[in-house]
N, C-alpha and C positions, 0 to 999 in steps of 0.2 A: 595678286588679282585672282577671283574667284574664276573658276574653269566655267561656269556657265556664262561669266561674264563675257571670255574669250571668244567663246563661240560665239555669242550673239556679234560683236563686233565685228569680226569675222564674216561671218554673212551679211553684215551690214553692209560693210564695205567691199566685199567681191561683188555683193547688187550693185552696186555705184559703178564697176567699171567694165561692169556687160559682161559678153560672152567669151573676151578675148582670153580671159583666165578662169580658171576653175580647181579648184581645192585638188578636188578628186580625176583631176587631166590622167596620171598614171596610171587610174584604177585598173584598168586591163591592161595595158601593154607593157609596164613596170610596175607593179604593187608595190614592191623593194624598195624603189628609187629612194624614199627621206629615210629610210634604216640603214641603205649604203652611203648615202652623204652623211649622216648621223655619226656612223660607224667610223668613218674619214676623219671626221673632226674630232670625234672625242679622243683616238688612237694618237693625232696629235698635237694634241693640249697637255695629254699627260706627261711629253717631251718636252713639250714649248709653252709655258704660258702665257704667252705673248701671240699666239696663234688665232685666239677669241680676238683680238681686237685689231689685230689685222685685216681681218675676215670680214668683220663688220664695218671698216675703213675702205674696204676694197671693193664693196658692195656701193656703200654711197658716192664711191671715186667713179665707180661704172656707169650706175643712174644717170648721173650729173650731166655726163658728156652727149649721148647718143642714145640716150635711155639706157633699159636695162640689157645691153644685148652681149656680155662677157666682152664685149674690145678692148677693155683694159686686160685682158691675157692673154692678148695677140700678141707675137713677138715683131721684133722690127725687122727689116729686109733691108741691108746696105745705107742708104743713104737717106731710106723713107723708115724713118722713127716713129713706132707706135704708142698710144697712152701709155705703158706702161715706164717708158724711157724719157716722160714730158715732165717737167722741173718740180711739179706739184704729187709728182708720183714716183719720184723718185728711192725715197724709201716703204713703200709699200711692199709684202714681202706676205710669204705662205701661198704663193702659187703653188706649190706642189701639190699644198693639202686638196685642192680644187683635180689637179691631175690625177691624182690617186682614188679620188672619187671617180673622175671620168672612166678611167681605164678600166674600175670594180664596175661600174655598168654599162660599160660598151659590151664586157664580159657575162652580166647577165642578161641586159637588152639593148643588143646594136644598134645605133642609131636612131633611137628614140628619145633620149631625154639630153636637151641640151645645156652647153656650158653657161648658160645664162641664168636657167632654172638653180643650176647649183650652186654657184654663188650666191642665188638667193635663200637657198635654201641653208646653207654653211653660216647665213650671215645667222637665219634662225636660231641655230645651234649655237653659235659662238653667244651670244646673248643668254640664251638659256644655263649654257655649260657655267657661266657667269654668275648665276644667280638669280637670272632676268627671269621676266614671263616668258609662256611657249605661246604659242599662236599657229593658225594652220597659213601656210603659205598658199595663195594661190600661185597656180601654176599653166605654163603652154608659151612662155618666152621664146623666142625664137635668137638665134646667133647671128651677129652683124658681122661684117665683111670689108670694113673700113674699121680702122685706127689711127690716129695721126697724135703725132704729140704736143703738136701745135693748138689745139684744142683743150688740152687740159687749162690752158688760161681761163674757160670759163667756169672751171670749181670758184666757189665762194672764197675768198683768200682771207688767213686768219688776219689782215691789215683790213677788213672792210669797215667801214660805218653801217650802221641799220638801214638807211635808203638803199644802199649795195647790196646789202645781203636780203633785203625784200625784194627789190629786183629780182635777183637771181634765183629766187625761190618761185618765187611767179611767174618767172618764164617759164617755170615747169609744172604750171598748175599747182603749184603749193604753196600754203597759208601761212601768215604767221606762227600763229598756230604750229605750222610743220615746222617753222624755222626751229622755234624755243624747243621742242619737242626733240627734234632729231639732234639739235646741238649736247642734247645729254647726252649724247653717244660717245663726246669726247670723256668722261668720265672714268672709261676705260681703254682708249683708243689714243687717246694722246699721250697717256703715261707712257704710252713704249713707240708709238708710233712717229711722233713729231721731234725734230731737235731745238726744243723751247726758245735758245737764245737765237734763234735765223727769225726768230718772231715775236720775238717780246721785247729784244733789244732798246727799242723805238718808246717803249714804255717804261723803261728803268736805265737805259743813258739819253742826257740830251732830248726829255721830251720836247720843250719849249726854251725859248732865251732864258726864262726866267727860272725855271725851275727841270731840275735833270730827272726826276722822276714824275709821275702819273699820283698826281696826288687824289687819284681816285682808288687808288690801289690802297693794303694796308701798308703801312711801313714796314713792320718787322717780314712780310712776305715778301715785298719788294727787294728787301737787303739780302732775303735770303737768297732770292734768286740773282743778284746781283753777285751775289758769291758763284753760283754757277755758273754763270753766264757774264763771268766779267768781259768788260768792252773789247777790251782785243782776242778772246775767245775766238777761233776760227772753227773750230772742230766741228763737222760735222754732227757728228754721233752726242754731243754733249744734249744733256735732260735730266727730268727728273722725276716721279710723280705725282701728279695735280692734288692727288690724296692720298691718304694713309690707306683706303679703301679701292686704290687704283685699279685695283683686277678684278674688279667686282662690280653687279652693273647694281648702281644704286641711286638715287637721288640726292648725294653729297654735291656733286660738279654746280647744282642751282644753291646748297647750300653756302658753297664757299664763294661764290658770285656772289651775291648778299652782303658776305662778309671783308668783300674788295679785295677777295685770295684768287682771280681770274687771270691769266697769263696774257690770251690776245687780245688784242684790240676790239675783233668782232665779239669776244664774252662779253665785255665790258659795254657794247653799242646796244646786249638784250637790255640793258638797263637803262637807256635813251628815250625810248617810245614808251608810253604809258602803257598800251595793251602789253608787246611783249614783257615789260618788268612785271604786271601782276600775272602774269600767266610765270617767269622766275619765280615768284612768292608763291603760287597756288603748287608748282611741282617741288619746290622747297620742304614743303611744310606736311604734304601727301606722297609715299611712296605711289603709291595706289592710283592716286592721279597721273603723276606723272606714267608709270606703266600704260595705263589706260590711254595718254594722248599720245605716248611712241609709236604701240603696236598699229592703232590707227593710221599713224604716219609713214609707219615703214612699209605698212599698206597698202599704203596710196603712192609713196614713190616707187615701190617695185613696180609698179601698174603701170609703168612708162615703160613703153616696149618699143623697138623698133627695130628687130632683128631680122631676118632672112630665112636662114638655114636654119640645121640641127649639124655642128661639127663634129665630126669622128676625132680629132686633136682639139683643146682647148687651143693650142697657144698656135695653131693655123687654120685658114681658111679651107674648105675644102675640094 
């Protein structure tokens, strides 16, 4: 996408969600702040790269629950379990890279930029380091004060149909549109992040009486995956990736949809509703489009704020 493009969209959309955020929130009181979060991420990707799509996983895992306000880096206290230890969060992972950032700007500015902001802003980079557009994050999130993990049930579950996962998008002000859009994130987020067979099972054993696979699927991807994912498969950690292109944020994940190469059930439900399957085909066919309706959407979800504080510790209260 063209750099004057970004920008315009950018101001389009920080217009839309007022004064609560602003581009340029650090100008004075941290300049540094996105070149120390920057700094964090790139340091390590070059160890991990499975760290971009963490980051970007962790980011919409946060949004979802309580807005944007870091409680998914809350640790649990005894018998009160936080997001981070809730069923749908349970392999999410690269908290440190988030820690490592806080600790470099507690170190250049105390208690000014909080853990919410850098998640958001980490999730930037992780996309970027990827391949992706860059975009300017708005910024001025504030840190919530509750966690619970009981609440993660309300992330989108890859078993939804389309009535479900439009729901669940529009309880948080966002559009179709932001569903198809932000679902490309799996692209390179679920190649390492999800264990395929706790969720595609349902799709390649025992779909129906009549037939054991999703004959909306292609066969030879179905068999394949059936190879990794055979039925009595318990392992956790088993997967594999969505593409050849896994680590890289690209517009394949809407191509191989198309092609009936989709693992969960919710990929397969963008192809249900008329709107979302031509909005599939229009990000299929257009890298460029598709960029253009993410950065908008991840936009518009970081915009959900409902934080308190600014924490001196990501992973406690203050």
């Amino acid at each position: 996408m063209a750099a004057i493009a970004i920008v315009m969209l950018t101001m389009l959309s920080v217009a839309s969600i007022g004064n609560a955020l602003s581009v340029d929130y650090y100008k004075h009181t941290c300049p540094q702040a996105e070149y120390i979060v920057a700094g964090a991420v790139h340091k390590a990707t070059m160890n991990d790269k499975t760290v971009p799509a963490a980051l970007l996983r962790m980011h919409f895992h946060d949004c979802f629950i309580r807005g944007c306000d870091a409680s998914v880096l809350l640790e649990s206290k005894g018998k009160k379990k936080a997001e981070k230890d809730g069923p749908a969060n349970i392999s999410l992972h690269a908290f440190y890279v988030i820690d490592n950032a806080k600790k470099a700007l507690e170190a250049a500015c105390p208690g000014v930029v909080s853990c919410a902001d850098i998640v958001a802003l980490a999730a930037r980079d992780a996309v970027f380091l990827s391949g992706g557009p860059m975009w300017e994050v708005p910024q001025g999130r504030r840190d919530g004060r509750i966690s619970r993990a009981d609440e993660t049930r309300q992330l989108p579950a890859p078993v939804f149909n389309i009535s479900q996962l439009e729901q669940s998008f529009s309880q948080r002000g966002l559009s179709l549109e932001d569903l198809v859009a932000l679902s490309g994130m799996r692209v390179c987020a679920c190649a390492h992040e999800f264990p395929h067979h706790l969720h595609s099972a349902n799709r390649i054993h025992n779909f129906s009486p009549k037939q054991d696979i999703d004959p909306s699927m292609d066969p030879s991807f179905a068999a394949s995956l059936r190879r990794i994912c055979p039925f009595h498969n318990k392992v956790r950690n088993a997967g594999s990736p969505l593409d050849s292109s896994s680590t890289a944020f690209d517009n394949a994940y809407y191509k191989l949809l198309l092609q009936g190469k989709s693992v969960f059930t919710s990929d397969q439900a963008l192809l249900t509703h008329p709107k979302t399957k031509a909005l599939v085909s229009k990000f299929a066919h257009s890298q460029k489009e598709f960029e253009y309706a993410f950065v908008k959407s991840m936009i518009k979800m970081g915009s959900i704020t409902g934080g308190q504080e600014i924490r001196l510790d990501c992973k406690v209260v203050n």
